[in-house]
Residue, then its C-alpha position, 0 to 999 in steps of 0.5 A: x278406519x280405526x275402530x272400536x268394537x264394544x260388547x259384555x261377552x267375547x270369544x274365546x270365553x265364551x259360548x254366547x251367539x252374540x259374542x260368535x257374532x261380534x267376532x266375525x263383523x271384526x274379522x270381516x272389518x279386518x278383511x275390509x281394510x279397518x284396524x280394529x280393537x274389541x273392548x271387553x269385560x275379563x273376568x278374574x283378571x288381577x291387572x286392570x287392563x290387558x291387551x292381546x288377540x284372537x284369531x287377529x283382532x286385537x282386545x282390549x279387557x278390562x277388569x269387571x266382575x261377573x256379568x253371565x250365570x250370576x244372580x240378578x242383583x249381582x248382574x245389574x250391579x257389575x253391569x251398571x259399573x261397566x262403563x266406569x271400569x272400562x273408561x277407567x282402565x282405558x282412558x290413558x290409552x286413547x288418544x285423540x286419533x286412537x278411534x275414528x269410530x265405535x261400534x257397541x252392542x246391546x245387550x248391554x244396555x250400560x254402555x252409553x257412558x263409555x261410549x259418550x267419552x270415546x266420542x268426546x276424546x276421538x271426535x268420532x261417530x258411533x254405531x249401535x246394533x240394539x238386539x235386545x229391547x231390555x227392559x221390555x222384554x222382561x216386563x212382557x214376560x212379567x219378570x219386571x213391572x211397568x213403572x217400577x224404580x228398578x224399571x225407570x232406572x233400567x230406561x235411564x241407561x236405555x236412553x243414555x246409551x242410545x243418545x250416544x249412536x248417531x245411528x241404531x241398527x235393529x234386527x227387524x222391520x217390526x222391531x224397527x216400528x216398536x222402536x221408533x213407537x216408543x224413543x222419538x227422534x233416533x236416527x235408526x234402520x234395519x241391520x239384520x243379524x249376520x253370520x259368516x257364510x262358511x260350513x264348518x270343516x269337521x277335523x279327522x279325530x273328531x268323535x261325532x257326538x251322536x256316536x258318543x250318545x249312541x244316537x247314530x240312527x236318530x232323526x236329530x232336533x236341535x236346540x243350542x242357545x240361551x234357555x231363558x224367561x225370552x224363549x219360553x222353553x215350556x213350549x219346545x217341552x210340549x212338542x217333545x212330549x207330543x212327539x214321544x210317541x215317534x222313537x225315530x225322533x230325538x230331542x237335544x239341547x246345549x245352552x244355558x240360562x234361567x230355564x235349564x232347571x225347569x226344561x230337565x224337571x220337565x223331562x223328569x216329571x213326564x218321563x221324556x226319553x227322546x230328550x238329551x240335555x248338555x250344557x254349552x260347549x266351546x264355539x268350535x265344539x258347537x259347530x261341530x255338533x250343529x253340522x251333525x243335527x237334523x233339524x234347528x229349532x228355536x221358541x220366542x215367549x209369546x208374550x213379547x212385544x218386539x219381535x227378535x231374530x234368534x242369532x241361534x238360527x244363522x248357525x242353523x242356517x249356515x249348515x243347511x238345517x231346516x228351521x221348526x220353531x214358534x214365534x210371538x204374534x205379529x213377528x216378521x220371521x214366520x213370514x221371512x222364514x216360510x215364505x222363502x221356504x227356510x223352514x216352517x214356523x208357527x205361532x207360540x201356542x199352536x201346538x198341533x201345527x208345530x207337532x204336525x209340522x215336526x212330523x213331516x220334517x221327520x218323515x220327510x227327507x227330502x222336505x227337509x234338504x228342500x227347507x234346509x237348502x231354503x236356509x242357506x239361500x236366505x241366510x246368503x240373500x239376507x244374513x250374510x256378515x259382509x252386508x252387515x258390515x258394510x252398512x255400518x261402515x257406509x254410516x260411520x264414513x259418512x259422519x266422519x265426513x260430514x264432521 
């Protein structure tokens, strides 16, 4: 098939999971067989469109303004204006037989016009992997209230956008029936999220990065990712504050988002000296960093309603690190983590059993090659990019067939 792969952030430029991801379901579409072209914002761009590949799949970037590390008016006015920009740069370019097929990815929530009118033009069907159930999550953590003009403005969007899949994919069993509770009618399924299943080969130059912090004899506990509203990072603070006491143990975190100010005032204000912050670092940089680490954390808000699978964990996953993290209550991945023995994770709140639990990781070794072995096997049994990828193929095949 000729497919269309749409997203608001892609590789090189980017240091997102969800980009890392995107790009590997189209280098395993490739390897299936498939042509595929990723649609995608550039910023900076002078030309309205301009055509090149990365690592084989070819992309198509139209001009946008800044959607990422932005203020938030400025993000939901380029945003709103994404598929505008992109139909109007692309809309010469396809032809009827151009797409049998388009697969989009949400965040963002703005693509349904762009995608109505690739439909319309290829007479195809249309996958979406909805990872994020914006705006509900934003008015969970109270950024947003229920009700607002700028609420039923964002659910105008939500709606248009899953009108146009004639089939959704979410990352849980649970955020399946929170879904389905609240949009009637969506044909929709579990698509977990993916990762492909190779460990990173370390090249010969490379500098580890704990010789460069002078943390060689250190027990490593990563975070790397998004530090937003979402992950509520106060919580990872307390544990490093509750482990300060323990000099074996050190604290890193690369990412970027709403949250960096307040983790390092935290650091400041209760004089932590475990605790190294960075910010993001390339996709290859980051994988090599990861294949150093000790031990992945990850921290859901507790104030969520859905119940998300941070792409954050597949990378952990994929290099054999046992998971420590919180969860919101009710979310399927304490279970899916602890009961496959992947790592152990706690409800957001119960402090003494996450610091407990990060201190058996860290004075156990074997307890933590056990859970770090349990990682890969999940990550291979349910996580894996081939599986994703052939869900959404066997979907798109079968409209396609019935059309």
């Amino acid at each position: 098939m000729k497919l269309a792969l749409i997203i608001d952030d892609y590789l090189p430029n980017s240091t997102r999971v969800g980009a890392k991801m995107f790009h590997e379901l189209a280098q395993e579409f490739i390897q299936r067989g498939h042509d595929v072209t990723v649609i995608t914002p550039g910023t900076g761009m002078q030309e309205e469109i301009s055509f090149d590949t990365f690592q084989g799949v070819k992309t198509w970037r139209f001009k946008s303004g800044p959607l990422k590390d932005v203020s938030k008016i400025q993000r939901v006015v380029n945003e709103t204006l994404l598929s505008y920009r992109a139909w109007k740069a692309i809309k010469k370019w396809v032809k009827k037989e151009t797409f049998e097929g388009v697969i989009y990815y949400s965040p963002s929530i703005f693509w349904g016009y762009l995608v109505k009118k690739i439909k319309a033009r290829c007479q195809c069907p249309a996958y979406l992997i909805l990872r994020d159930m914006f705006p509900q999550w934003v008015i969970d953590a109270g950024i947003l209230n229920a009700g607002s003009p700028i609420e039923r403005y964002f659910r105008l969007f939500e709606k248009i956008s899953c009108r146009q899949a004639n089939r959704i994919g979410l990352m849980s069993d649970k955020n399946l029936d929170v879904f389905r509770k609240d949009n009637k009618g969506y044909p929709c399924e579990v698509l977990r999220n993916w990762a492909s299943l190779t460990p990173t080969i370390i090249p010969k130059d490379y500098i580890p990065l704990r010789k460069r912090l002078g943390l060689e004899d250190k027990t490593i506990f990563f975070y790397g990712g998004n530090i937003g509203h979402a992950q509520d990072m106060t919580n990872l603070m307390r544990l490093v504050r509750n482990m300060a006491a323990y000099p074996q143990a050190h604290f890193l975190f690369i990412g970027q988002g709403d949250e960096v100010e307040l983790i390092n005032s935290l650091a400041s204000e209760w004089a932590l000296t475990n605790f190294t912050y960075l910010p993001s670092v390339n996709q290859d940089e980051f994988k090599f960093i990861l294949s150093e680490m000790d031990i992945g954390l990850f921290s859901l808000s507790a104030r969520h309603s859905s119940h998300n699978f941070p792409g954050k964990l597949l990378g952990y996953m994929v290099q054999s690190l046992p998971i420590l993290g919180s969860v919101n209550a009710g979310n399927d991945l304490l279970d899916i983590v602890n009961q496959n023995n992947a790592g152990l994770i706690h409800v957001n709140g119960e402090d003494d059993k996450l610091c407990q639990s990060a201190l058996l990781m860290l004075h156990d070794i074997d307890v933590r090659r056990q859970l770090g072995s349990g990682a890969n096997i999940l990550l291979k049994e349910q996580f894996s990019v081939e599986s994703a990828a052939q869900t959404i193929e066997m979907r798109l095949e079968a409209c396609n067939a019935i059309n």
